[in-house]
CHARMM internal coordinates of N, CA and C (Angstrom, degrees):
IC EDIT
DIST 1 N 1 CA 1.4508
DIST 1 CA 1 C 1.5290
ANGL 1 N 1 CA 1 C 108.65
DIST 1 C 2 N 1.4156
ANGL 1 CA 1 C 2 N 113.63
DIHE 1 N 1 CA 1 C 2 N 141.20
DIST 2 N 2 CA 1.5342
ANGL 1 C 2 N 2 CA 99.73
DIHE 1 CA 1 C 2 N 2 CA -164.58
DIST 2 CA 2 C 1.5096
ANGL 2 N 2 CA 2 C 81.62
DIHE 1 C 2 N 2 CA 2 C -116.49
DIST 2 C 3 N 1.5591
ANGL 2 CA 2 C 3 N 109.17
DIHE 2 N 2 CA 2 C 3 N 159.03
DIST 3 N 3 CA 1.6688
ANGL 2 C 3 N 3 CA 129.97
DIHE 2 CA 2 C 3 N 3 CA -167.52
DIST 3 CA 3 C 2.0443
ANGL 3 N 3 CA 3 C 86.72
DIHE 2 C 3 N 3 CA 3 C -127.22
DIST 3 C 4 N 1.6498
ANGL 3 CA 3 C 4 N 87.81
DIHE 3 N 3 CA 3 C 4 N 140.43
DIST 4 N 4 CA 1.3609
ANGL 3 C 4 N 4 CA 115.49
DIHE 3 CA 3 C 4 N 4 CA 169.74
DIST 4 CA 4 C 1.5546
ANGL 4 N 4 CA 4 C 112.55
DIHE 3 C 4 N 4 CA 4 C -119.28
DIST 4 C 5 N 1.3043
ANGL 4 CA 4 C 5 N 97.49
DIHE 4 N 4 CA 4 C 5 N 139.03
DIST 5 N 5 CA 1.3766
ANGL 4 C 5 N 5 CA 99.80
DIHE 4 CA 4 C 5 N 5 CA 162.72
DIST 5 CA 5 C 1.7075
ANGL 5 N 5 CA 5 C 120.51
DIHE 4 C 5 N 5 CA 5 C -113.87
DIST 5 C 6 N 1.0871
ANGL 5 CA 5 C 6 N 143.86
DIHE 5 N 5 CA 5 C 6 N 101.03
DIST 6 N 6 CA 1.1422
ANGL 5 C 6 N 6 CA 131.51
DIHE 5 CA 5 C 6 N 6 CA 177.50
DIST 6 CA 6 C 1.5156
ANGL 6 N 6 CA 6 C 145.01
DIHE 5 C 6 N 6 CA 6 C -100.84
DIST 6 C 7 N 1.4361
ANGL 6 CA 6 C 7 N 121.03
DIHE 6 N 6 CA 6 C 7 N 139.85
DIST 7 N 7 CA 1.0860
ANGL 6 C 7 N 7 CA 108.19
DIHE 6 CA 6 C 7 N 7 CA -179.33
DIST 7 CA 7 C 1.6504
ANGL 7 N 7 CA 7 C 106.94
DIHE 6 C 7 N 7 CA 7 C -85.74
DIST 7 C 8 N 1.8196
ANGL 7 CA 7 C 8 N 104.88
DIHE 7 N 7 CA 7 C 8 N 176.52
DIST 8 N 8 CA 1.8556
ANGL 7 C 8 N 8 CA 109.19
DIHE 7 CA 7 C 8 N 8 CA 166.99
DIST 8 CA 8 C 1.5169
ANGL 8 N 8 CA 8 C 104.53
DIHE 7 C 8 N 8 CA 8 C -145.68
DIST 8 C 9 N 1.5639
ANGL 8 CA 8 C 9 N 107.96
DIHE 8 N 8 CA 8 C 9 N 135.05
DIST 9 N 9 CA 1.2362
ANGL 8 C 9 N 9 CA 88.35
DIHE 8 CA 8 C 9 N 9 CA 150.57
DIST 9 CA 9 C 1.5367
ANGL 9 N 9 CA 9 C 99.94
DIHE 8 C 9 N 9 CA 9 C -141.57
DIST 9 C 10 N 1.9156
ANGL 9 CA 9 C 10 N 97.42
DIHE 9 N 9 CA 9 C 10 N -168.03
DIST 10 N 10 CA 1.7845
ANGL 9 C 10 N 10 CA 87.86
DIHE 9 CA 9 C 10 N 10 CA -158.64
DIST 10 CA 10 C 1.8648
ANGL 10 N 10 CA 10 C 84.69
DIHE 9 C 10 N 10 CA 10 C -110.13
DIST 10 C 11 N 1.5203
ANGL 10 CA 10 C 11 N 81.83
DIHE 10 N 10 CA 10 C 11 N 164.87
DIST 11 N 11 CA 1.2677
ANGL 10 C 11 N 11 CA 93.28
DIHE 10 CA 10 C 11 N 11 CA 176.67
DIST 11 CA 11 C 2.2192
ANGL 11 N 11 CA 11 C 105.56
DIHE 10 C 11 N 11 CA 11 C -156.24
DIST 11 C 12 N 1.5550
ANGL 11 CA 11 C 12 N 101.39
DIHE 11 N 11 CA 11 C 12 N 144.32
DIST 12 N 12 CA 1.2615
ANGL 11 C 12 N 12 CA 89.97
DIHE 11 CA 11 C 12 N 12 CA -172.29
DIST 12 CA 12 C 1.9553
ANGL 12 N 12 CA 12 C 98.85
DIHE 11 C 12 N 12 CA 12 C -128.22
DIST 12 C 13 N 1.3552
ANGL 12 CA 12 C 13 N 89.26
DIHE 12 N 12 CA 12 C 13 N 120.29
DIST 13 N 13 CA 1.9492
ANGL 12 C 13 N 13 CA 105.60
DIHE 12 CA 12 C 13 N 13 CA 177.55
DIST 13 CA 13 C 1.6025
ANGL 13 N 13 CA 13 C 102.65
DIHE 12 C 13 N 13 CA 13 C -95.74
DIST 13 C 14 N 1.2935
ANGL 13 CA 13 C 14 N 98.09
DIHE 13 N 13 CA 13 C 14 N 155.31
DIST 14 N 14 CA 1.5769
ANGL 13 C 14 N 14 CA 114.84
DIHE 13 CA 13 C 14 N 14 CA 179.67
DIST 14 CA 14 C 1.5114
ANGL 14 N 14 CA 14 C 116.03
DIHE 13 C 14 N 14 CA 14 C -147.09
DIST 14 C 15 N 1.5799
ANGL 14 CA 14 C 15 N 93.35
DIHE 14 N 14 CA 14 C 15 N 148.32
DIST 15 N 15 CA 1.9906
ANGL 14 C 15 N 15 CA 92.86
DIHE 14 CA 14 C 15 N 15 CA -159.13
DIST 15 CA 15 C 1.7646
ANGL 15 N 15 CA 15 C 99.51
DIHE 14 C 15 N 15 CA 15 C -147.32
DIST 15 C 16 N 1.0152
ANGL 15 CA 15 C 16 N 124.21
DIHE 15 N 15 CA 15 C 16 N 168.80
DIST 16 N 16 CA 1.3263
ANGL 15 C 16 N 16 CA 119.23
DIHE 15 CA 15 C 16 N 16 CA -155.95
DIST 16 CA 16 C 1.7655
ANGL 16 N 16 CA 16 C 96.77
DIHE 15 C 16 N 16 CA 16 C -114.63
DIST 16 C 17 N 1.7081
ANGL 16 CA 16 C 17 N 88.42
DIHE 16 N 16 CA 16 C 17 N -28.72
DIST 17 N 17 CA 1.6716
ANGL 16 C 17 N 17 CA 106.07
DIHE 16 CA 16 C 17 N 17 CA -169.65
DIST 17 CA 17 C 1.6553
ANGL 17 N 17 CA 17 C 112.31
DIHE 16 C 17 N 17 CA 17 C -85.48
DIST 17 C 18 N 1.5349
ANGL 17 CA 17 C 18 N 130.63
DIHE 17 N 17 CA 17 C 18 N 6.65
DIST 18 N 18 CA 1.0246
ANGL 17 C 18 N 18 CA 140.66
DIHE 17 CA 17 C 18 N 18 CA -147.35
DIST 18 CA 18 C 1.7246
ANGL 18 N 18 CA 18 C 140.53
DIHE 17 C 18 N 18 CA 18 C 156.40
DIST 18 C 19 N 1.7009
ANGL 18 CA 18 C 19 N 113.00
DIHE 18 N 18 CA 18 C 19 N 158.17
DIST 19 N 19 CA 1.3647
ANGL 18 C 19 N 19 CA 91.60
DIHE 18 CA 18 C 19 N 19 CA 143.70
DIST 19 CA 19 C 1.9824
ANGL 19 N 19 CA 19 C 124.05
DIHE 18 C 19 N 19 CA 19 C -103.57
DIST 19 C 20 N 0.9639
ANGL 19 CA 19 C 20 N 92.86
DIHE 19 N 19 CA 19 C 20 N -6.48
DIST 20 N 20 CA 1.8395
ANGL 19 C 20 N 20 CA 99.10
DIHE 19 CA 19 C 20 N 20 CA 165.32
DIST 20 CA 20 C 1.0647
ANGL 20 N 20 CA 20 C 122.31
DIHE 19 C 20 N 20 CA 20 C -58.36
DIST 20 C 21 N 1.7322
ANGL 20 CA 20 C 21 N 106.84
DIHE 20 N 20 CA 20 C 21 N -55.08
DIST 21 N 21 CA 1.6385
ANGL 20 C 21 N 21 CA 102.26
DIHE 20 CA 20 C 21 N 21 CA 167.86
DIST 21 CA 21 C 1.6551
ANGL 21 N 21 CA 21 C 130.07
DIHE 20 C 21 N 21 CA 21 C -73.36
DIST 21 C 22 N 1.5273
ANGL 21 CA 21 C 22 N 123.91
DIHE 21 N 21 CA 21 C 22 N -8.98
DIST 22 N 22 CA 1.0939
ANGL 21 C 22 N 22 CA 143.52
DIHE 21 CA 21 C 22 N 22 CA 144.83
DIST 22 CA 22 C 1.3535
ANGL 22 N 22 CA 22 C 106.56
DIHE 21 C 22 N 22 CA 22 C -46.61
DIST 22 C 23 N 1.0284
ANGL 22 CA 22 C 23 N 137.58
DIHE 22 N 22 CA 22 C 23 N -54.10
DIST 23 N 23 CA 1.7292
ANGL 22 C 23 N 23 CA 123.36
DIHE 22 CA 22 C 23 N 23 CA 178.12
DIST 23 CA 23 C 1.3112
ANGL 23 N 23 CA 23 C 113.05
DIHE 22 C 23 N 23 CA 23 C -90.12
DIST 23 C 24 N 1.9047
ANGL 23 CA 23 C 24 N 125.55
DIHE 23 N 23 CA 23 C 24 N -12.70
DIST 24 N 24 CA 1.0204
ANGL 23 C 24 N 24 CA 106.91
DIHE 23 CA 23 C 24 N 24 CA 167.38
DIST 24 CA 24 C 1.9899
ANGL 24 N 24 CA 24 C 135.69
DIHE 23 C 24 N 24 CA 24 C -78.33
DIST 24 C 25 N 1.4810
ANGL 24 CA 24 C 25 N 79.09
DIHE 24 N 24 CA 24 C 25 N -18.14
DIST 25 N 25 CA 1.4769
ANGL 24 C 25 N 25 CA 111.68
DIHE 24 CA 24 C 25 N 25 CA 165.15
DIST 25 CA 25 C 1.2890
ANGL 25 N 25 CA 25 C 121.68
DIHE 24 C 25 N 25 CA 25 C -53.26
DIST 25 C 26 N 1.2971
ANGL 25 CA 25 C 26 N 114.24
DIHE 25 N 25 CA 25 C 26 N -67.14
DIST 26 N 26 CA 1.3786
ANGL 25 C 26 N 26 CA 133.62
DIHE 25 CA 25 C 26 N 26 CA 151.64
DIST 26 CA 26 C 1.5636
ANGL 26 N 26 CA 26 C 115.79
DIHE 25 C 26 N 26 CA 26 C -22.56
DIST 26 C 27 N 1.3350
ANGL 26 CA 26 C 27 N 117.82
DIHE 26 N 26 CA 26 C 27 N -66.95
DIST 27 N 27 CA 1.5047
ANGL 26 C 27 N 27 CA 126.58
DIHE 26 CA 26 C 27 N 27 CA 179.35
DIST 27 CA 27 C 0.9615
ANGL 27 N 27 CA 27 C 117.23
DIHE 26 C 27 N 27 CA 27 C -81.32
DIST 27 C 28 N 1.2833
ANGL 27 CA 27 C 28 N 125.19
DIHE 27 N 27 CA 27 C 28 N -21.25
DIST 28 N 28 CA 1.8623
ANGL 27 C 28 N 28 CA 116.99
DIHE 27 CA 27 C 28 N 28 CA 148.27
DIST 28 CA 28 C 1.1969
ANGL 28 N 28 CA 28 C 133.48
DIHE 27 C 28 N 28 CA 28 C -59.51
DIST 28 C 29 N 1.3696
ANGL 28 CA 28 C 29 N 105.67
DIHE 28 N 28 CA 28 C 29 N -29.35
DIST 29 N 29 CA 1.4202
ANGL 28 C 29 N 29 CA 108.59
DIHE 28 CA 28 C 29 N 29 CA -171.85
DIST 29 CA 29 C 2.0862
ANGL 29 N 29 CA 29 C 103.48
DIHE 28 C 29 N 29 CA 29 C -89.21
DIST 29 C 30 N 1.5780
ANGL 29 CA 29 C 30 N 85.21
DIHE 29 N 29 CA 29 C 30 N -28.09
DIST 30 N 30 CA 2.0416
ANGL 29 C 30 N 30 CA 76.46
DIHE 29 CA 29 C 30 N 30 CA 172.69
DIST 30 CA 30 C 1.8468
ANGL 30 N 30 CA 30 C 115.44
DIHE 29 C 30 N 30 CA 30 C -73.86
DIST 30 C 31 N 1.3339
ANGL 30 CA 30 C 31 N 86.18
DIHE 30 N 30 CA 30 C 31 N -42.02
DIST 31 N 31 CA 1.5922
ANGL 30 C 31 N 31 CA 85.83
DIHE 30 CA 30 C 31 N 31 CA 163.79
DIST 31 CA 31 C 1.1499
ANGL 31 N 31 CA 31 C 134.00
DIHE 30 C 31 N 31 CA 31 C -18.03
DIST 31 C 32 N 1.5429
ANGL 31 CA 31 C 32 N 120.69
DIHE 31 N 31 CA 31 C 32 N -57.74
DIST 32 N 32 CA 1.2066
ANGL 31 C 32 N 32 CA 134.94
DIHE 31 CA 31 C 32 N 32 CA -174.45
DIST 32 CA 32 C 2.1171
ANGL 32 N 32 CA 32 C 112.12
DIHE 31 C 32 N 32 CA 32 C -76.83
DIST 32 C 33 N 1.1291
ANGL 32 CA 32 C 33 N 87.80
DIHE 32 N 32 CA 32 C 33 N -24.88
DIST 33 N 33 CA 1.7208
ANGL 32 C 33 N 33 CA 74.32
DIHE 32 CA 32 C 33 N 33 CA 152.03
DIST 33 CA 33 C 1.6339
ANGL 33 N 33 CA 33 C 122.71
DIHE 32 C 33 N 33 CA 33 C -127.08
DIST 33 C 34 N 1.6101
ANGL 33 CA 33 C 34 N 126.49
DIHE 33 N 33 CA 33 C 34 N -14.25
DIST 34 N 34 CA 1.2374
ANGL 33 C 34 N 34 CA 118.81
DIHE 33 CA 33 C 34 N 34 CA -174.75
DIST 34 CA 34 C 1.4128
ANGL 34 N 34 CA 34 C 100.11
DIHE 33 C 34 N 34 CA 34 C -103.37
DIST 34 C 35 N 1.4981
ANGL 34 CA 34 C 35 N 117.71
DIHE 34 N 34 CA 34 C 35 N 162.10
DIST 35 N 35 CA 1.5878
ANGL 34 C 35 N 35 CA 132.16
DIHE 34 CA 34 C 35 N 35 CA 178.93
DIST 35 CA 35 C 1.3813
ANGL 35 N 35 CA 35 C 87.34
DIHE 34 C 35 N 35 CA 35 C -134.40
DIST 35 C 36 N 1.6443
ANGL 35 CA 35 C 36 N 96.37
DIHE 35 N 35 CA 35 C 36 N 145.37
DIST 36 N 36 CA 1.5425
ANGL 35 C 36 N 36 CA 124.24
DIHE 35 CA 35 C 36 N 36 CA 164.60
DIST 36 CA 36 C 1.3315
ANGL 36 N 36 CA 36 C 106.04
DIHE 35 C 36 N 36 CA 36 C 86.68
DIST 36 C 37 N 1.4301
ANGL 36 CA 36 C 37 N 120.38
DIHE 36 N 36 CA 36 C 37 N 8.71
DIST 37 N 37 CA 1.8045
ANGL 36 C 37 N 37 CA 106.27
DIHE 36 CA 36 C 37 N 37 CA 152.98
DIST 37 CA 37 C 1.6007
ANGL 37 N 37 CA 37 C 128.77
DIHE 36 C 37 N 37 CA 37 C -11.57
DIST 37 C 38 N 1.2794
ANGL 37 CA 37 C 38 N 115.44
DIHE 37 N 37 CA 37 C 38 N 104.18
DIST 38 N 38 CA 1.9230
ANGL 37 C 38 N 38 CA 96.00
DIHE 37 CA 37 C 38 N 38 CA 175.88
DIST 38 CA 38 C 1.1150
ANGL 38 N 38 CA 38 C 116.62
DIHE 37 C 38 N 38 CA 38 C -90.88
DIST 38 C 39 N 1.9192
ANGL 38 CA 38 C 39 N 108.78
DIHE 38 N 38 CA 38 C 39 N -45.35
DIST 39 N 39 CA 0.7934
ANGL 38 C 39 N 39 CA 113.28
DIHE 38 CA 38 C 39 N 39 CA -176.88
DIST 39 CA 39 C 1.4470
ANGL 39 N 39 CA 39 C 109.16
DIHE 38 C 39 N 39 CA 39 C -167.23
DIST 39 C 40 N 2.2378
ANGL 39 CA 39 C 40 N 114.64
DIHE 39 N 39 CA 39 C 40 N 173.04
DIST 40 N 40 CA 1.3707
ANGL 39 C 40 N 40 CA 114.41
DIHE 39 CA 39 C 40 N 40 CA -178.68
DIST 40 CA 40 C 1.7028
ANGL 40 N 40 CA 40 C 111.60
DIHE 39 C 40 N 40 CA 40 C -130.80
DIST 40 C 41 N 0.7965
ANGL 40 CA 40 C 41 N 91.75
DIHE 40 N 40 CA 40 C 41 N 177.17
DIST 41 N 41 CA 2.0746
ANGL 40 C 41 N 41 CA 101.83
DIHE 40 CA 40 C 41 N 41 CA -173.30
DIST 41 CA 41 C 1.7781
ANGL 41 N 41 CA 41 C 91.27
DIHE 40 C 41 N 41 CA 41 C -146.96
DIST 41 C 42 N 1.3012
ANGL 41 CA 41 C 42 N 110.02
DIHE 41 N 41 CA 41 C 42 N 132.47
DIST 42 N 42 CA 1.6414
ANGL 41 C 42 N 42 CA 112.05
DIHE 41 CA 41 C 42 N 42 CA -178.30
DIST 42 CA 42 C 1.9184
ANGL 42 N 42 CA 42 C 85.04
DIHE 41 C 42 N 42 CA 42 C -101.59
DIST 42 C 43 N 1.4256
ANGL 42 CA 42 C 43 N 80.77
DIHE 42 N 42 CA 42 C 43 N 129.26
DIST 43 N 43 CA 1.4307
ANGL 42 C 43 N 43 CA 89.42
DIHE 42 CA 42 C 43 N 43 CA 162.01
DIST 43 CA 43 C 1.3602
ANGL 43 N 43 CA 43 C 121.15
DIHE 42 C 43 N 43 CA 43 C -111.94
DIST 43 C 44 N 1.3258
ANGL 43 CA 43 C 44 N 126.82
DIHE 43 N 43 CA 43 C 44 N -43.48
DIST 44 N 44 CA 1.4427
ANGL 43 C 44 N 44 CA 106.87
DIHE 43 CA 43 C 44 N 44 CA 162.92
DIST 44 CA 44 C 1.6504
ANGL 44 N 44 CA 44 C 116.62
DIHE 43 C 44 N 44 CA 44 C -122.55
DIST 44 C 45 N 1.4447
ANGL 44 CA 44 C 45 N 129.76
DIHE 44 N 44 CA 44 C 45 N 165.24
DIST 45 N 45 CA 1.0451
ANGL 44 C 45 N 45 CA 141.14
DIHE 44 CA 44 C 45 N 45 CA -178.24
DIST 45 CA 45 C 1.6388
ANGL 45 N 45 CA 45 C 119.77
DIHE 44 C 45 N 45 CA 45 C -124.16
DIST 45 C 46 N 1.8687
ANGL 45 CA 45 C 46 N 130.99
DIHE 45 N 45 CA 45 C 46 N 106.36
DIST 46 N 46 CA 0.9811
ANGL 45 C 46 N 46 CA 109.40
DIHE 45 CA 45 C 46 N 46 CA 169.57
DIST 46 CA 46 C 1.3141
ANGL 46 N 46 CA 46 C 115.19
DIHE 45 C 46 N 46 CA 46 C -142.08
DIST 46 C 47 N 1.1903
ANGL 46 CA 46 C 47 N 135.66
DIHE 46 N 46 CA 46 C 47 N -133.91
DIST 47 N 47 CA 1.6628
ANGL 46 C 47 N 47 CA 129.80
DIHE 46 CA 46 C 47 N 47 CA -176.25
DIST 47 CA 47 C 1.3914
ANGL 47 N 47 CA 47 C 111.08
DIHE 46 C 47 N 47 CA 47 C 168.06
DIST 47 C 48 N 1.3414
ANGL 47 CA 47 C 48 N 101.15
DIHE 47 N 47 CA 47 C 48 N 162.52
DIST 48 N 48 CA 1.6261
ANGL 47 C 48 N 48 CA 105.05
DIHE 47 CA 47 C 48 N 48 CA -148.01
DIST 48 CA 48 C 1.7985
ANGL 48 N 48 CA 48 C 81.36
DIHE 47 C 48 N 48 CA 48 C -119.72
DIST 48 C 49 N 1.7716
ANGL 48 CA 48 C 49 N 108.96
DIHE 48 N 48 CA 48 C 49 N 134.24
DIST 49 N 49 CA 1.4448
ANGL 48 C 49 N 49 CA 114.88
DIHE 48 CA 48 C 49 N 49 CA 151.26
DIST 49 CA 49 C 1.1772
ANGL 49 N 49 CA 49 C 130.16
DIHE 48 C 49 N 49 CA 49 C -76.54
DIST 49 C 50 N 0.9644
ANGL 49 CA 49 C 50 N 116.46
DIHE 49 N 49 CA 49 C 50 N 165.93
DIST 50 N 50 CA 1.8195
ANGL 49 C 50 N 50 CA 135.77
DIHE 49 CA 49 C 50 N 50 CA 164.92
DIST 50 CA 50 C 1.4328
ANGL 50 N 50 CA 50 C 108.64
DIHE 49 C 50 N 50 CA 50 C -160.61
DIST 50 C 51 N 1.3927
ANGL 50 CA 50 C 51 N 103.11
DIHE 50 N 50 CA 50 C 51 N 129.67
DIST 51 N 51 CA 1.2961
ANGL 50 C 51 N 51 CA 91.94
DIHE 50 CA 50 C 51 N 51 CA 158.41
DIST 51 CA 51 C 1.8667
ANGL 51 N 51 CA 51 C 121.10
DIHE 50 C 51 N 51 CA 51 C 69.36
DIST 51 C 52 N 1.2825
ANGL 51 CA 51 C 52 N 112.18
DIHE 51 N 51 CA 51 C 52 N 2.20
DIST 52 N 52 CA 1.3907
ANGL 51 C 52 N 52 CA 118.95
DIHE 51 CA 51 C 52 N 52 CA -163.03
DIST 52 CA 52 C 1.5865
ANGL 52 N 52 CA 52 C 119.27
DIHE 51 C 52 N 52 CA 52 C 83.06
DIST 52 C 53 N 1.4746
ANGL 52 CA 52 C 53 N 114.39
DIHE 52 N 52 CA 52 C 53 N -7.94
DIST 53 N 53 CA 1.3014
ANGL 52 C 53 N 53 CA 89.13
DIHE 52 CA 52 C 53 N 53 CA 177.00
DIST 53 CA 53 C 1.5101
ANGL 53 N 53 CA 53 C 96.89
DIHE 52 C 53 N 53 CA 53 C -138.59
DIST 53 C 54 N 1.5183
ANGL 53 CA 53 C 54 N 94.80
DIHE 53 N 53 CA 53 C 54 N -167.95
DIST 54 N 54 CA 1.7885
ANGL 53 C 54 N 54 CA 103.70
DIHE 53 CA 53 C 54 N 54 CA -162.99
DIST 54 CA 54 C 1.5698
ANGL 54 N 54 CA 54 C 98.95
DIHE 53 C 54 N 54 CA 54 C -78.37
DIST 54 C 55 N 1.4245
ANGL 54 CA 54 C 55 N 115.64
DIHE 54 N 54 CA 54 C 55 N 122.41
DIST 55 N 55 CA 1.8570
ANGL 54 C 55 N 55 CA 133.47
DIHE 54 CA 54 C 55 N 55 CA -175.09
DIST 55 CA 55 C 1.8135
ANGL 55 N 55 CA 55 C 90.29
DIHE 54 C 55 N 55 CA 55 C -92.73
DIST 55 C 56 N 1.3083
ANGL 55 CA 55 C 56 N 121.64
DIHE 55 N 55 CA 55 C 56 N -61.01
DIST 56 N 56 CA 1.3120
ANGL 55 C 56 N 56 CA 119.43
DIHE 55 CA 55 C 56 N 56 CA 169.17
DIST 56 CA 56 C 1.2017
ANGL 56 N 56 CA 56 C 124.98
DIHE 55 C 56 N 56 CA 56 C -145.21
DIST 56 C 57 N 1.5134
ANGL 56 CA 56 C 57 N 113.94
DIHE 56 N 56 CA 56 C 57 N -174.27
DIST 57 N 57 CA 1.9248
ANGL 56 C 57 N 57 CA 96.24
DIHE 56 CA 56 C 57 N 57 CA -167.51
DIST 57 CA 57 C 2.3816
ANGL 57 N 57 CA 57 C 76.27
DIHE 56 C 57 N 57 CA 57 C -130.12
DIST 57 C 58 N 1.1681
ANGL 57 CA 57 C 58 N 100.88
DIHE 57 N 57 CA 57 C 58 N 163.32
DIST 58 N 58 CA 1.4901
ANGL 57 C 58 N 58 CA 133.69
DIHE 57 CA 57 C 58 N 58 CA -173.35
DIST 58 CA 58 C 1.1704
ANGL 58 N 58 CA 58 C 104.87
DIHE 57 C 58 N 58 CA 58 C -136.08
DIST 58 C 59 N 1.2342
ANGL 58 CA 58 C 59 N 126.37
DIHE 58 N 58 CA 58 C 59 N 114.56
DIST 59 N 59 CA 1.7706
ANGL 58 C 59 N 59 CA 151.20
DIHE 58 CA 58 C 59 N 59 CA 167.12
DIST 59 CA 59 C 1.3247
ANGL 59 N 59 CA 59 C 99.18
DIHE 58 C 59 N 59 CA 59 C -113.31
DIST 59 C 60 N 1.9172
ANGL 59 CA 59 C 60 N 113.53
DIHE 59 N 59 CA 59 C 60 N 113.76
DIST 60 N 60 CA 1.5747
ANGL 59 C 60 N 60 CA 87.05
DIHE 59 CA 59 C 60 N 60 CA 132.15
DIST 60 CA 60 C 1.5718
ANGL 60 N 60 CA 60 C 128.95
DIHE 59 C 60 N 60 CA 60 C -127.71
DIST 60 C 61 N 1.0174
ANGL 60 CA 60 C 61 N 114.37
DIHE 60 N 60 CA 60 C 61 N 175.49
DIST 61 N 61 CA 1.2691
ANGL 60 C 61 N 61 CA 121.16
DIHE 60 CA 60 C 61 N 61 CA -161.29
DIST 61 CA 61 C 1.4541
ANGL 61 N 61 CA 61 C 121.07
DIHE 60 C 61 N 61 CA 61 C -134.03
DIST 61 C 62 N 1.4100
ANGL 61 CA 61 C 62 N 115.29
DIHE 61 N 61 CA 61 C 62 N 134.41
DIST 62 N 62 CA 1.4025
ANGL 61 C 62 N 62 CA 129.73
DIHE 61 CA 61 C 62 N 62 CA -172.36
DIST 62 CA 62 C 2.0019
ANGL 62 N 62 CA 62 C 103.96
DIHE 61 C 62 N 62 CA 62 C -78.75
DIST 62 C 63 N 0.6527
ANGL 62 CA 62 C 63 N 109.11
DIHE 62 N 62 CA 62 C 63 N 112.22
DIST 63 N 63 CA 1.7968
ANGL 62 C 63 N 63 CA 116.26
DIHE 62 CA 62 C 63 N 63 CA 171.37
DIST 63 CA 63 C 1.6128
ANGL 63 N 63 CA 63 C 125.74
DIHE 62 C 63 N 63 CA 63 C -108.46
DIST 63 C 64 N 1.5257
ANGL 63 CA 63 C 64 N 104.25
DIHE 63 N 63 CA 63 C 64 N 111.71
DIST 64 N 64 CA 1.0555
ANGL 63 C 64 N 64 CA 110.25
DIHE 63 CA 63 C 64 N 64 CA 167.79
DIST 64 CA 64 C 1.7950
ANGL 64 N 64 CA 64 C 143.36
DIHE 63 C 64 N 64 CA 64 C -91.26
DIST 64 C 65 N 1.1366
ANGL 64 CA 64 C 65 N 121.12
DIHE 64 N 64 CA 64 C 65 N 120.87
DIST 65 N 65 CA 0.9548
ANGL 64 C 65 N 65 CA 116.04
DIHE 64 CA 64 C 65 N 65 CA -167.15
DIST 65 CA 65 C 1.9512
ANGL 65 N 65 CA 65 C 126.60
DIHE 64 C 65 N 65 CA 65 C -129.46
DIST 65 C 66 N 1.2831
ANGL 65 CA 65 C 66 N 132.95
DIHE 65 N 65 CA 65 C 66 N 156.33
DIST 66 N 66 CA 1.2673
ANGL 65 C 66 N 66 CA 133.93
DIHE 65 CA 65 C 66 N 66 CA -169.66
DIST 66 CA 66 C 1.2673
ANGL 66 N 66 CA 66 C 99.90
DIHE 65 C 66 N 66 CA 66 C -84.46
DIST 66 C 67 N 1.3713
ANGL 66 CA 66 C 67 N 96.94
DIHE 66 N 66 CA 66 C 67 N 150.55
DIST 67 N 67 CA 1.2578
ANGL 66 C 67 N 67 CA 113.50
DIHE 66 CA 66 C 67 N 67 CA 179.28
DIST 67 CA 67 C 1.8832
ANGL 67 N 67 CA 67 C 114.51
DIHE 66 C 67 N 67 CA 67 C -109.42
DIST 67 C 68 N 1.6655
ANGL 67 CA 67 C 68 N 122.13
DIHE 67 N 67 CA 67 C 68 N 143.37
DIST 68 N 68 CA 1.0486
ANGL 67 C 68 N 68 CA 110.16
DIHE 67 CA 67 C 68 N 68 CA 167.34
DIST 68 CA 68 C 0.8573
ANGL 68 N 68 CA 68 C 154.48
DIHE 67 C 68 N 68 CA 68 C -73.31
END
COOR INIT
IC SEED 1 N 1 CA 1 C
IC BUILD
């Protein structure tokens, strides 16, 4: 049985098209410097007006990841 230890930290993406692409945003952009993502938990959800309606949406998200 193999044992993990993991670290998390949070991070919050924003998308004009969504909140999906708000976290995919998010995990692209950690991508490019962290390895071994497992996994995320959204902890908060919000969005920016204009005009009366939603201009963009803000996810952030808790990320877990392995350690070496």
């Amino acid at each position: 049985m193999s044992h993990h230890t993991y670290k998390h930290i949070e991070l919050t993406g924003s998308s004009e098209q969504g909140i999906e692409a708000a976290v995919d945003n998010a995990l692209a952009k950690a991508a490019e410097s962290l390895h071994g993502m497992r996994w995320f938990e959204v902890t908060d959800t919000r969005g920016h007006i204009e005009h009366g309606r939603v201009a963009h949406w803000q996810v952030t998200i808790k990320v877990g990841f392995t350690l070496d």
